[in-house]
PQR file with spaces between the fields and no chain letter, atoms N, CA, C, O and H, PARSE charges and radii, in Angstrom:
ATOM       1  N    UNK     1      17.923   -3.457    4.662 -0.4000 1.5000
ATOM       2  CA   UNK     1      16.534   -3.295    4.282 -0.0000 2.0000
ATOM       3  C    UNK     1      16.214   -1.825    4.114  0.5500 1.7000
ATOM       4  O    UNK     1      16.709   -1.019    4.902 -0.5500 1.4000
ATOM       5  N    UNK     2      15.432   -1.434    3.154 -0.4000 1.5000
ATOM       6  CA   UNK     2      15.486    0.065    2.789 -0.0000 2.0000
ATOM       7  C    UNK     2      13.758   -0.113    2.957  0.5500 1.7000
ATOM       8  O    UNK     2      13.026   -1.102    2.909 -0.5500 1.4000
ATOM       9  H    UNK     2      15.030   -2.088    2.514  0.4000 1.0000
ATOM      10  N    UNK     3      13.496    1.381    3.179 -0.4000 1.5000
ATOM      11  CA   UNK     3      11.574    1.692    3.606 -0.0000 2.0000
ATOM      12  C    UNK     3      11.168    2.802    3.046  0.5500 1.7000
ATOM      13  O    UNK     3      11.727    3.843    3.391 -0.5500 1.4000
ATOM      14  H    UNK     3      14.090    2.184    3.218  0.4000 1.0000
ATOM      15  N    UNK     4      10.409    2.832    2.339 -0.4000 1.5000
ATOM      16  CA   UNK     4       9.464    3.835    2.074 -0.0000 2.0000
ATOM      17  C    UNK     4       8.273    3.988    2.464  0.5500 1.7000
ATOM      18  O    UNK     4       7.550    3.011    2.658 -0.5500 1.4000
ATOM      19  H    UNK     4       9.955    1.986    2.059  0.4000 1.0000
ATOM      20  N    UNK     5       7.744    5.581    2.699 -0.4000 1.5000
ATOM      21  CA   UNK     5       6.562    5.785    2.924 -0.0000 2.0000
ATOM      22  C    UNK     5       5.759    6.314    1.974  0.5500 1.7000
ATOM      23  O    UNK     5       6.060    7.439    1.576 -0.5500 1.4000
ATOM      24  H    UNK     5       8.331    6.375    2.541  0.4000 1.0000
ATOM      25  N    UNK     6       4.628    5.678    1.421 -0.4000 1.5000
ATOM      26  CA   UNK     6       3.749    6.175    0.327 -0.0000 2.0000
ATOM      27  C    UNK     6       2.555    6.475    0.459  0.5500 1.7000
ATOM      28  O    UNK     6       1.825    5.729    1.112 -0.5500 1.4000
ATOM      29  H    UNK     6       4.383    4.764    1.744  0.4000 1.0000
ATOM      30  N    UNK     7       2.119    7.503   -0.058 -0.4000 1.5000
ATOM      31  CA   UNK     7       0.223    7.974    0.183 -0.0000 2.0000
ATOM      32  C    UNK     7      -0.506    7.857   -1.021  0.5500 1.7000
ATOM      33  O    UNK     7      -0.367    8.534   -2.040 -0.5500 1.4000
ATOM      34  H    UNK     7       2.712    8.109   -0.588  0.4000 1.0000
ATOM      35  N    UNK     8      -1.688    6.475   -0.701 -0.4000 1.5000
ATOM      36  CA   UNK     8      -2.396    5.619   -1.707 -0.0000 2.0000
ATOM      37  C    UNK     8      -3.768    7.022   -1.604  0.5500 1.7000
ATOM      38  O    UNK     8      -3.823    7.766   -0.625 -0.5500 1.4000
ATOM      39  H    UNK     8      -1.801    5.925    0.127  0.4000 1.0000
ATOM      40  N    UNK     9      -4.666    7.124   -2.693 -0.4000 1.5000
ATOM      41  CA   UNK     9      -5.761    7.854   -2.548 -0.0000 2.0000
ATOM      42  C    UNK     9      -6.391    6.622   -3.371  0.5500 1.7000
ATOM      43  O    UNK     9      -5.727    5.910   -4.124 -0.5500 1.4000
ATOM      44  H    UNK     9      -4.622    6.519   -3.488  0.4000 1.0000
ATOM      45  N    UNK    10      -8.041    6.444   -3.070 -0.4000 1.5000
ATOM      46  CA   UNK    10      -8.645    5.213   -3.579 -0.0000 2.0000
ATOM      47  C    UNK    10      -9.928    5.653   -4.074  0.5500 1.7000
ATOM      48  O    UNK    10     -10.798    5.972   -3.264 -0.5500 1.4000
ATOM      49  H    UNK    10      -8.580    7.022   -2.458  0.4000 1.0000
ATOM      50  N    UNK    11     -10.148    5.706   -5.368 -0.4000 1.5000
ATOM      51  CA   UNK    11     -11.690    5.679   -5.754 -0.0000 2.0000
ATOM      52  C    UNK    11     -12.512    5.212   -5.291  0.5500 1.7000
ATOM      53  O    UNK    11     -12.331    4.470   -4.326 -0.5500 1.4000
ATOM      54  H    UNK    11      -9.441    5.447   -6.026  0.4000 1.0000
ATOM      55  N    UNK    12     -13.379    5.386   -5.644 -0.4000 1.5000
ATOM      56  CA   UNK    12     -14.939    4.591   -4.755 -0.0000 2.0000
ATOM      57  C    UNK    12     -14.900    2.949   -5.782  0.5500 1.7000
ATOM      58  O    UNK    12     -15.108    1.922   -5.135 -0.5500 1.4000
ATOM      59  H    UNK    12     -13.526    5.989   -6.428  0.4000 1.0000
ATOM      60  N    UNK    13     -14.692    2.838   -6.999 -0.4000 1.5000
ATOM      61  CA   UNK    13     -14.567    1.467   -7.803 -0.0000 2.0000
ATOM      62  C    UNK    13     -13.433    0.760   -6.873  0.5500 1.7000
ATOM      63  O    UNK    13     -13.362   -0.460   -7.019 -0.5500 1.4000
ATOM      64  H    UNK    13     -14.523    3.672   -7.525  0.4000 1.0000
ATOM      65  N    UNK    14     -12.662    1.266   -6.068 -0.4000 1.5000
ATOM      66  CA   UNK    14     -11.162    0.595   -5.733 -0.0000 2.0000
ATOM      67  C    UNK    14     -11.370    0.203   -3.938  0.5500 1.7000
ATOM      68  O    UNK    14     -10.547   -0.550   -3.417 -0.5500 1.4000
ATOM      69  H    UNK    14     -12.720    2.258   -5.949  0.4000 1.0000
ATOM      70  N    UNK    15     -12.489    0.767   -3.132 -0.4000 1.5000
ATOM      71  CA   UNK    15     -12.211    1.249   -2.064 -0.0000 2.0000
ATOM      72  C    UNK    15     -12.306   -0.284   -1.385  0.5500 1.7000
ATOM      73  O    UNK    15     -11.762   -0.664   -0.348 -0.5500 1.4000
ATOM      74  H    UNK    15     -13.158    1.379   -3.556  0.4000 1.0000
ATOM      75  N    UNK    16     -13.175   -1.052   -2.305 -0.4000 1.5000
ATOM      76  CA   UNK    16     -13.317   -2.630   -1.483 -0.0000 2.0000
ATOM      77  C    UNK    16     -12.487   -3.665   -1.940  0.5500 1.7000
ATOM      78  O    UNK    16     -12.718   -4.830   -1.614 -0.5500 1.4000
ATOM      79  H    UNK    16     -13.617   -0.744   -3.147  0.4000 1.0000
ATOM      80  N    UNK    17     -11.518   -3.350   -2.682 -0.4000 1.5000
ATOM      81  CA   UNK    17     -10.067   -4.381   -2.989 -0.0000 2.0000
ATOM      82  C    UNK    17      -9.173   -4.717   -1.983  0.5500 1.7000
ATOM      83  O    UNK    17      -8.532   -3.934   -1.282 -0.5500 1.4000
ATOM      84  H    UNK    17     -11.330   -2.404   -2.946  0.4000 1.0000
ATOM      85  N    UNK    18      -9.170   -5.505   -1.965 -0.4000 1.5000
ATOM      86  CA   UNK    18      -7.903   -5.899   -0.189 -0.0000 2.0000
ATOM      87  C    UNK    18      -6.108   -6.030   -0.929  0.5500 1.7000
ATOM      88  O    UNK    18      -5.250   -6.889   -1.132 -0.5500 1.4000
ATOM      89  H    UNK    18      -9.691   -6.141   -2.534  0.4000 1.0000
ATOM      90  N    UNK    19      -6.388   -4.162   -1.162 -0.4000 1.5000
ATOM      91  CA   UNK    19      -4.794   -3.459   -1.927 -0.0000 2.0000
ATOM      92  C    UNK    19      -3.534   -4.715   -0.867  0.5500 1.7000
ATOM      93  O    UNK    19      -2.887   -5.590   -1.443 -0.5500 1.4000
ATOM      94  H    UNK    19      -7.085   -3.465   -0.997  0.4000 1.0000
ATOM      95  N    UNK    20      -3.465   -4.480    0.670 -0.4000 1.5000
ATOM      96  CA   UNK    20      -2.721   -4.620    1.359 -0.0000 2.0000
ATOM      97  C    UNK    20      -2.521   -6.330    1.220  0.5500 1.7000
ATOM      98  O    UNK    20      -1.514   -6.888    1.655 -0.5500 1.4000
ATOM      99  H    UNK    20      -3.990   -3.769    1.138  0.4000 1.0000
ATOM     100  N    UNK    21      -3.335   -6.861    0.728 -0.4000 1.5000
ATOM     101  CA   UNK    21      -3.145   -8.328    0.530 -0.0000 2.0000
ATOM     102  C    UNK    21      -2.207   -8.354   -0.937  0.5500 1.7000
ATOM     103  O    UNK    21      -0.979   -8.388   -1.022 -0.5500 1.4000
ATOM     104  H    UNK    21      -4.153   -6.408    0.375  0.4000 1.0000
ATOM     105  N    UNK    22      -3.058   -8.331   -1.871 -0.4000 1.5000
ATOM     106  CA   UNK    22      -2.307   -8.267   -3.183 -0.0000 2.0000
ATOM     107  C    UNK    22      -0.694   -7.701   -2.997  0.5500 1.7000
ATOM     108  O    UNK    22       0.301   -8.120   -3.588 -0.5500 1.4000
ATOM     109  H    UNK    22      -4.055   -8.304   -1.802  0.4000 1.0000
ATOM     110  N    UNK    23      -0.777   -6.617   -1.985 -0.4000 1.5000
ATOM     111  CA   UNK    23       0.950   -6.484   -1.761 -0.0000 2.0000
ATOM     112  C    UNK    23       1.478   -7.440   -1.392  0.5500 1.7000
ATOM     113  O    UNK    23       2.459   -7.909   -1.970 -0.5500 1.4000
ATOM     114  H    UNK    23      -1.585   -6.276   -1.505  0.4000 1.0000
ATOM     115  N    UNK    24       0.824   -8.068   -0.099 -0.4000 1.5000
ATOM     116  CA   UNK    24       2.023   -9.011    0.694 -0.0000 2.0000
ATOM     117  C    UNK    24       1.757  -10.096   -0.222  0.5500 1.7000
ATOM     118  O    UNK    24       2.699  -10.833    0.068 -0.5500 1.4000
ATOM     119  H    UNK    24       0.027   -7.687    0.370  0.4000 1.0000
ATOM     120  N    UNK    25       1.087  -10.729   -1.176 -0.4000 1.5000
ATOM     121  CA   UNK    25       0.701  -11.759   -1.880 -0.0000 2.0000
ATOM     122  C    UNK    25       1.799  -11.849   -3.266  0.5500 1.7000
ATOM     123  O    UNK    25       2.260  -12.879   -3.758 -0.5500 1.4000
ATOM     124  H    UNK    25       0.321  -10.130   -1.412  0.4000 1.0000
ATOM     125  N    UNK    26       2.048  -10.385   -3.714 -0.4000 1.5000
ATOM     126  CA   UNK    26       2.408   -9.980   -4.677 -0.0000 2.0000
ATOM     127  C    UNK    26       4.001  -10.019   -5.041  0.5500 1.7000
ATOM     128  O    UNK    26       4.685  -10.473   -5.959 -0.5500 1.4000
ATOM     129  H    UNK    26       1.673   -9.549   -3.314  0.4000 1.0000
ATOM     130  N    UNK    27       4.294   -9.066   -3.440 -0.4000 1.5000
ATOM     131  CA   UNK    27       6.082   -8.739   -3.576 -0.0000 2.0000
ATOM     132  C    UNK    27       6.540   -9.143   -2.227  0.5500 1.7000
ATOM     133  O    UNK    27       5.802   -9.728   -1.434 -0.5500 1.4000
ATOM     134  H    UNK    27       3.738   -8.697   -2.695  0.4000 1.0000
ATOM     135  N    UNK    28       7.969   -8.770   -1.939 -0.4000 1.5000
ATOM     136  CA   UNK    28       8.582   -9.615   -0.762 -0.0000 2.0000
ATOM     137  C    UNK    28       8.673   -8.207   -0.012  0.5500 1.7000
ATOM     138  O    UNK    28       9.773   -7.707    0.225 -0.5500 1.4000
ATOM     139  H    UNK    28       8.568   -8.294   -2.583  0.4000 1.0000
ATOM     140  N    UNK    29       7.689   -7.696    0.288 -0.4000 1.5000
ATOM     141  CA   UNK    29       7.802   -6.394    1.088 -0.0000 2.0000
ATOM     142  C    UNK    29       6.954   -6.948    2.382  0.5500 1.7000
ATOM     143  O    UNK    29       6.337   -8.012    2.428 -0.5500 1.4000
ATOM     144  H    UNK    29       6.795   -8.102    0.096  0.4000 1.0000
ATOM     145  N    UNK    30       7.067   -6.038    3.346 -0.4000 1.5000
ATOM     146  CA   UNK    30       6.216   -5.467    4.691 -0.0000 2.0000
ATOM     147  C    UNK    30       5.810   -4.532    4.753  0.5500 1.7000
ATOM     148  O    UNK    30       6.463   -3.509    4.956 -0.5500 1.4000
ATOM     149  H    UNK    30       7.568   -5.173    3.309  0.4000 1.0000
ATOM     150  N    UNK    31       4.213   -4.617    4.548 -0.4000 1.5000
ATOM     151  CA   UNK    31       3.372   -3.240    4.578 -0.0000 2.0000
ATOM     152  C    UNK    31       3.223   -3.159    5.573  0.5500 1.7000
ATOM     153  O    UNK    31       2.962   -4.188    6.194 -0.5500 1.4000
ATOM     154  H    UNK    31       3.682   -5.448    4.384  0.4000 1.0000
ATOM     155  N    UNK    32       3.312   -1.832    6.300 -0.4000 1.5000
ATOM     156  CA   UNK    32       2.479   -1.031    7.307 -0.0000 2.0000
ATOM     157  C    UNK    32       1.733   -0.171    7.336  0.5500 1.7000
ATOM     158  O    UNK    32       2.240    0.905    7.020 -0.5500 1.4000
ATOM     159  H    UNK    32       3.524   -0.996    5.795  0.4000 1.0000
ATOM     160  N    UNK    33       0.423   -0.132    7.649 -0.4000 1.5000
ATOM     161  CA   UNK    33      -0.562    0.959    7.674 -0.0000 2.0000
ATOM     162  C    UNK    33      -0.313    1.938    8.815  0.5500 1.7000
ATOM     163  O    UNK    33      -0.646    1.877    9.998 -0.5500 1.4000
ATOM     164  H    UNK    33       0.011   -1.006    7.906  0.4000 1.0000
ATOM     165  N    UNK    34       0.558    3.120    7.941 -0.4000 1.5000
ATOM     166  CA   UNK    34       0.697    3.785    9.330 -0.0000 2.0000
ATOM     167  C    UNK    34      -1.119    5.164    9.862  0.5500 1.7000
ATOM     168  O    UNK    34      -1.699    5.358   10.930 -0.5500 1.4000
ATOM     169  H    UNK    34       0.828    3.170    6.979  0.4000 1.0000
ATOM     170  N    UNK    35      -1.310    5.684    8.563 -0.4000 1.5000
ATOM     171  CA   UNK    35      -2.658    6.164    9.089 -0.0000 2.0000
ATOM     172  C    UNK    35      -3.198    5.964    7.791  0.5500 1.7000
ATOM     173  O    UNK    35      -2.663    5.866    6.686 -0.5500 1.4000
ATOM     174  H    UNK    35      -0.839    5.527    7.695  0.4000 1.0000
ATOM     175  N    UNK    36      -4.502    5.923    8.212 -0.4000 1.5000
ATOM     176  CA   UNK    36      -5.546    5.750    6.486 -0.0000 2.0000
ATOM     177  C    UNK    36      -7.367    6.277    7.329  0.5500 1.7000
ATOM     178  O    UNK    36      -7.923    6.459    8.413 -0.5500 1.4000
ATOM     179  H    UNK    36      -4.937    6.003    9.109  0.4000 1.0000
ATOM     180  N    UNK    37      -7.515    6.293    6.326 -0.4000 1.5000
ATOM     181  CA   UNK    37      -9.530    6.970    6.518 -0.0000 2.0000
ATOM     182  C    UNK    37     -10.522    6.484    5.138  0.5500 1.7000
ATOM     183  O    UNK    37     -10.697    7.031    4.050 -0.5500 1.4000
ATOM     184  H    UNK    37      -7.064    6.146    5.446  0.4000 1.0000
ATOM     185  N    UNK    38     -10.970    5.435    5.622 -0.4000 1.5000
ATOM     186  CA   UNK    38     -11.517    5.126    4.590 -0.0000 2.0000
ATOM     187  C    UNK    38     -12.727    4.931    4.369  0.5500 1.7000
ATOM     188  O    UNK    38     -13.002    3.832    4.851 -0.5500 1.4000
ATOM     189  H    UNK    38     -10.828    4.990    6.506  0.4000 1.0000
ATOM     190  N    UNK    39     -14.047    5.615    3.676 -0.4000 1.5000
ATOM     191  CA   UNK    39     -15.693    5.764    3.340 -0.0000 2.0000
ATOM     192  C    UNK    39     -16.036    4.209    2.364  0.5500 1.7000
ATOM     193  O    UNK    39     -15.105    3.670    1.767 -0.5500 1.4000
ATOM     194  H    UNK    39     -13.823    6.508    3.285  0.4000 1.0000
ATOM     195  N    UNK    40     -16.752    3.915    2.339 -0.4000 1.5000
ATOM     196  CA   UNK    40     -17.720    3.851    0.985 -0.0000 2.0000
ATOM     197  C    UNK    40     -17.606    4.229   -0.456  0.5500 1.7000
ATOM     198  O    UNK    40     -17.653    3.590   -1.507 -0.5500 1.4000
ATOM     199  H    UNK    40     -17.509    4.354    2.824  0.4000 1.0000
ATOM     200  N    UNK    41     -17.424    5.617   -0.112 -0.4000 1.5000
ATOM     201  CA   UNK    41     -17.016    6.663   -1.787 -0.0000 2.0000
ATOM     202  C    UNK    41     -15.407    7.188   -1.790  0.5500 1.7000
ATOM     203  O    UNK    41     -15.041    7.769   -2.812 -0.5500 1.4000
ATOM     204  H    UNK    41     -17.386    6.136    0.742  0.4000 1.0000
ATOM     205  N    UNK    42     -14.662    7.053   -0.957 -0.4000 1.5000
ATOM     206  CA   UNK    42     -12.948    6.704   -1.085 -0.0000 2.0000
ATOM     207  C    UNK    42     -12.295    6.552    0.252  0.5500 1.7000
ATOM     208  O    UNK    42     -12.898    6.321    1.300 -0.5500 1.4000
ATOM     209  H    UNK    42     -14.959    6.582   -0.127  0.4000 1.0000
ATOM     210  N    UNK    43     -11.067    6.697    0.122 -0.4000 1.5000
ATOM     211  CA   UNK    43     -10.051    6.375    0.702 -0.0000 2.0000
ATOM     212  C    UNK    43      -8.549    6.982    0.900  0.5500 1.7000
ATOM     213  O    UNK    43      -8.366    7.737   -0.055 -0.5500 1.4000
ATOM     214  H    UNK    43     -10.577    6.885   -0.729  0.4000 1.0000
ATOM     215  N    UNK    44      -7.692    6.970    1.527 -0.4000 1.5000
ATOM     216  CA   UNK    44      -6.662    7.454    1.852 -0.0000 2.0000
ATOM     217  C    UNK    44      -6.217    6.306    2.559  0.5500 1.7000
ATOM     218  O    UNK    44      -6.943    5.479    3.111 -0.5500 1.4000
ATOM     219  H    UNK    44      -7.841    6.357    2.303  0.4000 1.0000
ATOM     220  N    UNK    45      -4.398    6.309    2.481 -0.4000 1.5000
ATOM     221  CA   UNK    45      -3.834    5.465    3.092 -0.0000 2.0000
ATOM     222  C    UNK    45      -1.981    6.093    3.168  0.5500 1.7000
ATOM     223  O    UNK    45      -1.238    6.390    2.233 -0.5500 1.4000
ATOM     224  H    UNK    45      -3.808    6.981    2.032  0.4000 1.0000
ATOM     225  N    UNK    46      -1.770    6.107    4.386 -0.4000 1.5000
ATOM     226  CA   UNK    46      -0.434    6.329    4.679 -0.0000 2.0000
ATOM     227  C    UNK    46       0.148    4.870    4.890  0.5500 1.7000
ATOM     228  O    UNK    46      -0.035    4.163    5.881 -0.5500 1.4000
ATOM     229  H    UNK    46      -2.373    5.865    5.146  0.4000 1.0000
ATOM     230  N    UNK    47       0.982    4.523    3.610 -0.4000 1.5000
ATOM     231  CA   UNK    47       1.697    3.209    3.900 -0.0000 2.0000
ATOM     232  C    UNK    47       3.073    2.881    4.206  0.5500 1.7000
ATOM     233  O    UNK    47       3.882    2.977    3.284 -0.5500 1.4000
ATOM     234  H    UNK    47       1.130    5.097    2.805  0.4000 1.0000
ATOM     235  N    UNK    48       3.337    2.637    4.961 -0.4000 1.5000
ATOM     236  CA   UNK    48       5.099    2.163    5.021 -0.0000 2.0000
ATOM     237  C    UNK    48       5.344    0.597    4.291  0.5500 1.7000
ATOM     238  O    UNK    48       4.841   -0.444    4.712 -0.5500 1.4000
ATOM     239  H    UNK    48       2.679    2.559    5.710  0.4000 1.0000
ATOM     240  N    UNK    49       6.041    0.693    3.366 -0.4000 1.5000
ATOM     241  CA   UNK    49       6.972   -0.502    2.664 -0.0000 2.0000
ATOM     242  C    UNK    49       8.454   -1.068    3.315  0.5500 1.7000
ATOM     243  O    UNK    49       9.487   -0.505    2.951 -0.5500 1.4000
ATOM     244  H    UNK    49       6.449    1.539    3.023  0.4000 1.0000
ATOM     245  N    UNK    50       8.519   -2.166    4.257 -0.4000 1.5000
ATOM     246  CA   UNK    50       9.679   -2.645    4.337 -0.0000 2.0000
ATOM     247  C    UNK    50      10.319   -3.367    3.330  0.5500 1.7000
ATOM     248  O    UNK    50       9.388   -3.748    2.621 -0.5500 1.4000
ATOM     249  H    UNK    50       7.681   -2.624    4.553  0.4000 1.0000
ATOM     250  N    UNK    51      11.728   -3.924    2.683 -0.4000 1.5000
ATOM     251  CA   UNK    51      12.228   -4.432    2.127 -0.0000 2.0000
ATOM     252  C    UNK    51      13.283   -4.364    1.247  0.5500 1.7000
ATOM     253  O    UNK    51      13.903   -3.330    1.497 -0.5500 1.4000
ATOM     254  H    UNK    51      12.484   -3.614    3.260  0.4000 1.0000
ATOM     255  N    UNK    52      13.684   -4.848    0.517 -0.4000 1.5000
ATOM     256  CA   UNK    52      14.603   -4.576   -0.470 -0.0000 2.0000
ATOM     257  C    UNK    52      14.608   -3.981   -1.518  0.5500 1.7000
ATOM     258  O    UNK    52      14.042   -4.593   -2.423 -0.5500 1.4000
ATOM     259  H    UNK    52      13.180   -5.688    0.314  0.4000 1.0000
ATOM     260  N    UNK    53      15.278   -2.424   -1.938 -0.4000 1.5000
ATOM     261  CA   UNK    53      14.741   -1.474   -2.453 -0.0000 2.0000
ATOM     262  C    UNK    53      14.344   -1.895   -3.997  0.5500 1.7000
ATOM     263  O    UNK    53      13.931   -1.060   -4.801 -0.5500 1.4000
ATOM     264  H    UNK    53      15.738   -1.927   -1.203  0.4000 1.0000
ATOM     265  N    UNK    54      14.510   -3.236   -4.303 -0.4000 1.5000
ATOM     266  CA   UNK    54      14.131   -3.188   -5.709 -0.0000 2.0000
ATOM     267  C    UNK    54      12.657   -3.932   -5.991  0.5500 1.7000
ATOM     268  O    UNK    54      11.976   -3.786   -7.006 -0.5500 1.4000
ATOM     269  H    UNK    54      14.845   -3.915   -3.650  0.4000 1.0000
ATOM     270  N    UNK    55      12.390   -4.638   -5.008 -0.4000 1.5000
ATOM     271  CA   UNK    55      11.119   -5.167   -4.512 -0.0000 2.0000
ATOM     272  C    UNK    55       9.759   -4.063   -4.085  0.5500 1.7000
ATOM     273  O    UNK    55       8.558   -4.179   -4.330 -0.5500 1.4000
ATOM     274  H    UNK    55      12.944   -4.756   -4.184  0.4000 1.0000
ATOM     275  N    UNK    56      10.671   -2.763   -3.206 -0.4000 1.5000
ATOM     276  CA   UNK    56       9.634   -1.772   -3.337 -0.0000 2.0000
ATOM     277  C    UNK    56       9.151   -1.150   -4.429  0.5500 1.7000
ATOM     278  O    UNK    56       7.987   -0.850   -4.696 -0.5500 1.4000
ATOM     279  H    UNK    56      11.646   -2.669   -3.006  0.4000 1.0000
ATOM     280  N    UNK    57      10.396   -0.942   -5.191 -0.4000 1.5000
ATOM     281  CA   UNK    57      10.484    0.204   -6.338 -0.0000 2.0000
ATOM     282  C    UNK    57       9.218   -0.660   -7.408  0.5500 1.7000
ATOM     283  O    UNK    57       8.406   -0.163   -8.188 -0.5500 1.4000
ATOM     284  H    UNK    57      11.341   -1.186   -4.974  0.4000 1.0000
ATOM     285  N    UNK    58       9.506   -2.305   -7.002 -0.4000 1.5000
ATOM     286  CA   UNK    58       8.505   -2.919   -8.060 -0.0000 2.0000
ATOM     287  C    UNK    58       7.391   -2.912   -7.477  0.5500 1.7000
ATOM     288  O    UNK    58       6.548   -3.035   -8.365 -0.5500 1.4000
ATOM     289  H    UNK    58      10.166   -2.708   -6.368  0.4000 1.0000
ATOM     290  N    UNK    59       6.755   -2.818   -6.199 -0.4000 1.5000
ATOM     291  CA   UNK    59       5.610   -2.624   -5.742 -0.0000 2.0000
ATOM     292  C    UNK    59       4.619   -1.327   -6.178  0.5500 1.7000
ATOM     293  O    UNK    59       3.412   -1.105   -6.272 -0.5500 1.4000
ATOM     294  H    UNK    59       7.440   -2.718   -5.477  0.4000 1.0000
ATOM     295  N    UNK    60       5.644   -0.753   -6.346 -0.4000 1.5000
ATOM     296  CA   UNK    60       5.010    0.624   -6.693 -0.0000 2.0000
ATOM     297  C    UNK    60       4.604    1.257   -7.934  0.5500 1.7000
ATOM     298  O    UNK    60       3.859    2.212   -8.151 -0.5500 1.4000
ATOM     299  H    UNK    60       6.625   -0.934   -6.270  0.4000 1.0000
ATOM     300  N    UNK    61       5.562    0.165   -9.028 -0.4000 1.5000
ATOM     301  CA   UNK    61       5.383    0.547  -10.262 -0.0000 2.0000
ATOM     302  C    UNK    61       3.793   -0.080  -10.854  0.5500 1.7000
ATOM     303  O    UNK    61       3.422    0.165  -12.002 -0.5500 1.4000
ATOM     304  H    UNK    61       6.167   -0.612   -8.852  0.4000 1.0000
C-alpha cells in the first residue's frame, strides 16, 4: 500500500461539499485528515491518502 500526503485549499463556493465523502465514495483509497482549518469563506486541509498508488494518482487527478 503506498500513501500520500496532499494540501487541499477550498474556496468559499467549495467549503460546504463533503470533498472527504466523494473520496471514499469515489476511489478505493483511505483518507485521513491529518490537520485542516476551515471558515465559512475557505478552507485548508492536510490529507493523507492510503492505497494503491494508481487509485491515489486517480484521486487526485
Amino acid at each position: 500500500m503506498a500513501q500520500l500526503r496532499i494540501h487541499l485549499t477550498f474556496p468559499e463556493d467549495r467549503v460546504r461539499d463533503p470533498i472527504i465523502y466523494e473520496i471514499s465514495k469515489n476511489f478505493q483509497v483511505i483518507p485521513n485528515i491529518r490537520r485542516a482549518d476551515v471558515s465559512d469563506k475557505t478552507g485548508w486541509m492536510e490529507l493523507e491518502l492510503v492505497g494503491d498508488l494508481s487509485e491515489i494518482e486517480s484521486t487526485i487527478d
